[in-house]
Structures are given as structure tokens and as C-alpha cells.
C-alpha positions in Angstrom: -38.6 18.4 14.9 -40.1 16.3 17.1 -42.7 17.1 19.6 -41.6 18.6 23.3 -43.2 16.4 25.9 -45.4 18.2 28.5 -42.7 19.5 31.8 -42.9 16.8 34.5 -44.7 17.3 38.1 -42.5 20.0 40.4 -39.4 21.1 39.6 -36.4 19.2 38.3 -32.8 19.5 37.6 -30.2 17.6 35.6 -27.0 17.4 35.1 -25.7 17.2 31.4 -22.3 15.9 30.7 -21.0 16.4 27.3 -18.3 14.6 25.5 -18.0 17.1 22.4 -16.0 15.1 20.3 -17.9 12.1 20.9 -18.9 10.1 17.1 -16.7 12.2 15.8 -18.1 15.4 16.8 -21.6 14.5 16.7 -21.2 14.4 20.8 -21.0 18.9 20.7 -24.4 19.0 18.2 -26.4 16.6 20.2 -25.4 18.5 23.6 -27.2 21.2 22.2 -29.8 19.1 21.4 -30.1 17.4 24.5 -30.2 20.9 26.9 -32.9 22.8 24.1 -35.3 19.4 24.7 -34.5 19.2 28.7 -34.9 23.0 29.3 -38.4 23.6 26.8 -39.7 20.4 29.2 -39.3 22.9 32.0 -36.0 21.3 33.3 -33.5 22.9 35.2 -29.8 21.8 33.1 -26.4 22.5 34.4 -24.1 21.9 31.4 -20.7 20.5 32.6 -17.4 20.0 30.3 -14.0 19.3 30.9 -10.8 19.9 29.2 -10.1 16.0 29.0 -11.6 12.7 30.6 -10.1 13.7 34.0 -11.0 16.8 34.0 -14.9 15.8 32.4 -15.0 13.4 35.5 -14.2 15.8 38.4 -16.5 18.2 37.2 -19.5 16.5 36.6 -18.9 14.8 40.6 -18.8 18.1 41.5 -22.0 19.3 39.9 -23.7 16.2 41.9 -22.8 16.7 45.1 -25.9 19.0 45.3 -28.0 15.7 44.5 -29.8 16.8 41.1 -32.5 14.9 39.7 -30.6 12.8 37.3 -27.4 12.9 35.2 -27.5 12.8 32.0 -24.9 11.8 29.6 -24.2 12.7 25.8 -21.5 10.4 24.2 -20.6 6.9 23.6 -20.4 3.8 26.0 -17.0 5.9 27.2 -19.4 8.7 28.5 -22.0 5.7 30.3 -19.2 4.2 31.7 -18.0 7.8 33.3 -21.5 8.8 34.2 -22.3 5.0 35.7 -19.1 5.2 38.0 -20.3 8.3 39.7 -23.9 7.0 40.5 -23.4 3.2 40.8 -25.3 2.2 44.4 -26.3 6.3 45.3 -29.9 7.5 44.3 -29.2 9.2 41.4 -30.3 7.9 38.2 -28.3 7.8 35.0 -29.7 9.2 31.6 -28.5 8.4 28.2 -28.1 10.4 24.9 -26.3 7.9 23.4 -24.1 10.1 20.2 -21.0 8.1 20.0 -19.7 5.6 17.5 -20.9 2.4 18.8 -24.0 3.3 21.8 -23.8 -0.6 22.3 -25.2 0.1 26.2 -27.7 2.6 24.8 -29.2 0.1 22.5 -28.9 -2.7 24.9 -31.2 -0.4 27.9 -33.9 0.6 24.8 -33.0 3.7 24.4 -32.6 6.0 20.8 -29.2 6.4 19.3 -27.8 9.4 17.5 -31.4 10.8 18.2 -30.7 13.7 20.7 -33.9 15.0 20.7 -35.9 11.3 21.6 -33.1 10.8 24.2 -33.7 14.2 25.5 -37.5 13.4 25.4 -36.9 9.8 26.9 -35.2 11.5 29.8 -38.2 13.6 30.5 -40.8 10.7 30.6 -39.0 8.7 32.8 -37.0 11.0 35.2 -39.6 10.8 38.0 -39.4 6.5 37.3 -35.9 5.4 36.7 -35.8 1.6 35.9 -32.8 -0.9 38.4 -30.4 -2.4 36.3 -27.5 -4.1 37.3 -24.0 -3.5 37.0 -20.5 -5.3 37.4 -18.2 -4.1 40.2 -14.6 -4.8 39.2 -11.5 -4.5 41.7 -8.2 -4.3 40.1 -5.0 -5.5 40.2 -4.3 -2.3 42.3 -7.2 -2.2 44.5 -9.4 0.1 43.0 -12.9 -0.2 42.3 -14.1 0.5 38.8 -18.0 -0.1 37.7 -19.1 -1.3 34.2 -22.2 -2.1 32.4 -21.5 -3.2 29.2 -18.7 -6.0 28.1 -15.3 -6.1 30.0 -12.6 -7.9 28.0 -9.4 -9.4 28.7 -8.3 -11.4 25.5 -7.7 -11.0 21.9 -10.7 -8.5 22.2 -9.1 -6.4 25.0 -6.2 -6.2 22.1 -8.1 -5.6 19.8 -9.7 -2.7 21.8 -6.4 -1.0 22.5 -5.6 -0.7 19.1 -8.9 0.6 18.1 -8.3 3.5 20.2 -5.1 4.6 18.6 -7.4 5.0 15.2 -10.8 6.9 16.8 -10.9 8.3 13.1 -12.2 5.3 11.5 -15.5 5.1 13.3 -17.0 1.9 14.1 -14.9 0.7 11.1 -11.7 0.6 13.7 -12.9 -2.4 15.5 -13.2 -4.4 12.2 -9.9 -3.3 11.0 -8.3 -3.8 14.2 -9.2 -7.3 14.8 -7.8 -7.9 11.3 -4.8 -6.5 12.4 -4.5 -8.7 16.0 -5.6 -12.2 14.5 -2.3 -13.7 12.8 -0.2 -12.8 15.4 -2.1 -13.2 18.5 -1.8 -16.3 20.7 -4.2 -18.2 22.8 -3.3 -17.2 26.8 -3.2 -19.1 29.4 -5.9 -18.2 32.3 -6.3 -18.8 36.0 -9.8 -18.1 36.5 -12.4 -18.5 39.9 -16.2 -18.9 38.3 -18.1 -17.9 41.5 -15.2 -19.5 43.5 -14.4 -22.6 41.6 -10.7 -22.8 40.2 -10.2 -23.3 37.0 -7.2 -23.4 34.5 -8.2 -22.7 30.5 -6.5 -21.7 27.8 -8.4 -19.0 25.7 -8.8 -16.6 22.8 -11.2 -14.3 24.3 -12.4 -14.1 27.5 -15.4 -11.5 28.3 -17.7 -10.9 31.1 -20.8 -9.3 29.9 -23.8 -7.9 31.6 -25.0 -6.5 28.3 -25.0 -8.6 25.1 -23.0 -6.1 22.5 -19.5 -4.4 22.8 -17.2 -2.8 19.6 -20.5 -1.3 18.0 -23.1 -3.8 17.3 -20.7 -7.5 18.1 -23.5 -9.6 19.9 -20.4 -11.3 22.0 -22.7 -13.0 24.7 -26.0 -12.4 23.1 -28.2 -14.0 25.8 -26.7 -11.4 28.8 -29.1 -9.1 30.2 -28.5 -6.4 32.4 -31.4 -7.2 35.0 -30.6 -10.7 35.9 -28.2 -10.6 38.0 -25.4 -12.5 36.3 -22.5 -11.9 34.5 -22.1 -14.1 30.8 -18.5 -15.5 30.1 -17.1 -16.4 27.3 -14.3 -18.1 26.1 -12.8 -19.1 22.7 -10.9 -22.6 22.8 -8.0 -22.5 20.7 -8.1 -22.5 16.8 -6.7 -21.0 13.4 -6.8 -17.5 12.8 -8.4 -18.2 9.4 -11.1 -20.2 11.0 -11.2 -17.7 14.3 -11.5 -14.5 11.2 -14.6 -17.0 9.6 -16.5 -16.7 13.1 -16.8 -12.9 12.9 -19.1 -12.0 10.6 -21.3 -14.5 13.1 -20.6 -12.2 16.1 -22.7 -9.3 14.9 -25.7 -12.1 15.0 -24.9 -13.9 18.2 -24.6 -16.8 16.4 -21.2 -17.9 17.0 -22.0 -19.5 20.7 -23.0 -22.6 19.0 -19.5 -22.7 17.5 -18.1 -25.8 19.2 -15.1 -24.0 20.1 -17.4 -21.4 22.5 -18.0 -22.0 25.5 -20.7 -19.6 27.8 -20.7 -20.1 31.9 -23.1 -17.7 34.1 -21.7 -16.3 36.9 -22.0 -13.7 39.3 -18.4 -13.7 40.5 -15.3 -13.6 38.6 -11.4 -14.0 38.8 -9.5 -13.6 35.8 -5.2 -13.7 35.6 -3.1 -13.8 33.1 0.5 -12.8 32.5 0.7 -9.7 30.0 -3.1 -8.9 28.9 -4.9 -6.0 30.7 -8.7 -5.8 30.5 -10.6 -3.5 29.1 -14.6 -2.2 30.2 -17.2 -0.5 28.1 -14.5 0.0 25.7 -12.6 2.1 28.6 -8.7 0.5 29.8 -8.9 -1.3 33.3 -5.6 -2.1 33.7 -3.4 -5.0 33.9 -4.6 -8.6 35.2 -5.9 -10.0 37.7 -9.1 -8.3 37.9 -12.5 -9.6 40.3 -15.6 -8.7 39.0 -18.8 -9.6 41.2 -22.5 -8.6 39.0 -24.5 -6.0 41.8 -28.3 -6.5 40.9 -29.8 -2.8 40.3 -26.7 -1.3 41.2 -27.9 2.2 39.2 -31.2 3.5 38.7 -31.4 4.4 34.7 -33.8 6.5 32.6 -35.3 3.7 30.5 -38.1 1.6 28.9 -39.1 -0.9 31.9 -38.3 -4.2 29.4 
């Protein structure tokens, strides 16, 4: 066991939002983790569930309407991505015990995966000096406002994405097979885009905005995006064969495939994508149907991390 860190100054209280079936169920163990670490620190922990994502959501804004010290997550990018869309632009900072399948945002903010106990103790040291990070605002088709950190997608890898969630079973293993699945039959789409207000027509095989560098559990889709920068990193995929689009895979997980001469990278920090029939897809979570506008907000959430 690791050690427990000394309790911070005064008192503190956080709230600890559990998705228990999180890395398929590793989400329930590292809850328990997460509150025995908080509450031998000398922290205060209101434990908040739900009987689904909806339910989840309204009870953990209910629990911070009193205006705790932090939230705290336990889950997957799914679980940031609910926890970031409560406390994007208010005062209360976001902590991470990243137990899902792919923890791509954890990684990205320096933070320990599938380590409740570290997280828990990472929480501790830096709950009285959260770290501003930026975050991507997106309004939808419909008007809403949705927040995301991470990766949004609205290609072949938004497809990809909605299959992978019909198989949660396989693991990290589902992104893999599900591309497979999507490449031989998937066409190149026609897009309408604005890159920070500039009108532009391309025709594209993915197309992702990312604040962070990695989505689908370790893909390094725009490697050189940083979530403190202020900018949004799109990419798009000219046109090619699916056997020499399945060849530039294995190059994601390393980043390397921007050099590919069919990638292209633009930094921006507004975006407008359309497109008839794709919907886009956030931190792995469904967005809805195109258009979308997604403007980058620089230290948009206040987040228990390293300061790197």
C-alpha cells in the first residue's frame, strides 16, 4: 500500500463520482480506493452514484451546488468528460482517478492510471493548487453547449467510435477491431469547414479537433496538441485506399503518421465543421449530428494536476 499523504491545511470536502462499471468494473474497486485515500488524508468525501449516465450527471450537480472543494472523478475519459461539463468556467476544480479502458485525458494532464490510490494521493497534494487548462466549447447542431477536453471526432473515427461502443466488452481492443470493421466500406466525406473564420471546402477521412494529443486508448491522433495553449489541432486525412489508410495505424499510437503526405494539421482556435450524415463524437462521448462550432477557452477548468 502506498503511503497516505499528511491531511492538507483546514478543512476540505470533495465530491466523488463513481462510474462502477467503468474498465470493466475496475471503476466500483478503485471508488473504494479513491474515498479510503481521500478520507485517511482528513478529507471530507460525499460519494455520489446514479442509476445511469443521466441519473450520475444530475446527482453529482446536485452535490456541488454547496460549492465543495473539488470533484473528483473515478472512470474513463466518459467520467472527465461528465465531471468537466459541470465545472468548465466555475471555480471548482476537477480531480481525476482515471480507471477506465483508455484514461487517454488522465495520461495526457500527468496523472496515474488504474492507480486509485496515487490518484487519490495526487488529489490531496494539489487540491489547495489546481493547475488552468483549457478546454473546447462546442455548440451543436441544436444549440446546446457541450464541453470537451480530449479529441472530438467527426469522420471515419467518429464511426469508428460508435461502433466501439456497441462492444464495451472488448476493452481497449474494440477500438482496433472496430476500425477494421469501418475501413472497406467507409468513404471519404465531403466537408464545409470555417478554420477561425476562413471557408474552406475538403474532402476528408478523418477530421478531429484535439486539445489533447490521444483519443481510443493510447492513438497519438494530433500528437503535438496540448491542452494549455490555447489552440485546437485539426486533422484531416486526404483521400486514399483502405489498405494503405489500415498501413497508417499501427503509426497512430506513435504520432508518427502527421508526416504522412496525405495528413494535413492546421491550429486553430475556432472551428466549423458540416457534413451531411456524420455526427461527432467528444472524449469518446456522442455529440450529435453535424454542424458543430467548437471555439478552444484557455483555462476554462481548474484541474488537480502536475503544473507541466
Amino acid at each position: 500500500m502506498h503511503p497516505v499523504p499528511e491531511p492538507p491545511r483546514g478543512s476540505g470536502t470533495v465530491v466523488l463520482a463513481v462510474n462502477p462499471v467503468a474498465g470493466a468494473g475496475r471503476g466500483f474497486v478503485a471508488g473504494v480506493l479513491a474515498a479510503t485515500t481521500l478520507r485517511r488524508a482528513g478529507l471530507t468525501v460525499l460519494e455520489v452514484g446514479g442509476d445511469d449516465a443521466a441519473g450520475l450527471r444530475r446527482a453529482v450537480a446536485a452535490a456541488l451546488v454547496p460549492a465543495p472543494d473539488a470533484l473528483v472523478v473515478v472512470g474513463g475519459d466518459g467520467m472527465v468528460n461528465l465531471g468537466l461539463n459541470l465545472v468548465a468556467g466555475t471555480p471548482i476544480p476537477l480531480g481525476v482517478v482515471a480507471a477506465g479502458t483508455g484514461n487517454d485525458i488522465a495520461r495526457e494532464l500527468g496523472l496515474p492510471v488504474r492507480d486509485a490510490e496515487r490518484a487519490a494521493q495526487s488529489v490531496v497534494h494539489h487540491l489547495h493548487r489546481p493547475v488552468l487548462r483549457d478546454a473546447a466549447r462546442v455548440t451543436t447542431s441544436s444549440g446546446e453547449t457541450r464541453w470537451f477536453m480530449g479529441v472530438l471526432a467527426a469522420g471515419l473515427d467518429a464511426a469508428v467510435n460508435e461502433r466501439a461502443n456497441r462492444a464495451p466488452g472488448l476493452g481497449r481492443a474494440r477500438y482496433l477491431l472496430a476500425a477494421l470493421r469501418e475501413l472497406p466500406t467507409f468513404k471519404a466525406r465531403d466537408y464545409r469547414l470555417h478554420l477561425d473564420g476562413e471557408p474552406e471546402r475538403r474532402t476528408s477521412l478523418l477530421l478531429t479537433a484535439a486539445n489533447c494529443a490521444a483519443y481510443g486508448g493510447g492513438m497519438r491522433i494530433c500528437p503535438d496538441a496540448r491542452p494549455d495553449d490555447g489552440l485546437l489541432d485539426v486533422l484531416t486525412v486526404d483521400p486514399m485506399h483502405p489498405s494503405r489508410l489500415l498501413a497508417l495505424l499501427p503509426r497512430l499510437y506513435r504520432g508518427t503518421h502527421v508526416h504522412h503526405e496525405k495528413v494535413a494539421v492546421r491550429r486553430v482556435r475556432r472551428l466549423r465543421i458540416d457534413a451531411p450524415g456524420l455526427v461527432a463524437y467528444a472524449d469518446g462521448e456522442r455529440i450529435g449530428p453535424l454542424p458543430v462550432e467548437c471555439e478552444a477557452v484557455p483555462g476554462a477548468v481548474r484541474v488537480l494536476a502536475p503544473d507541466h
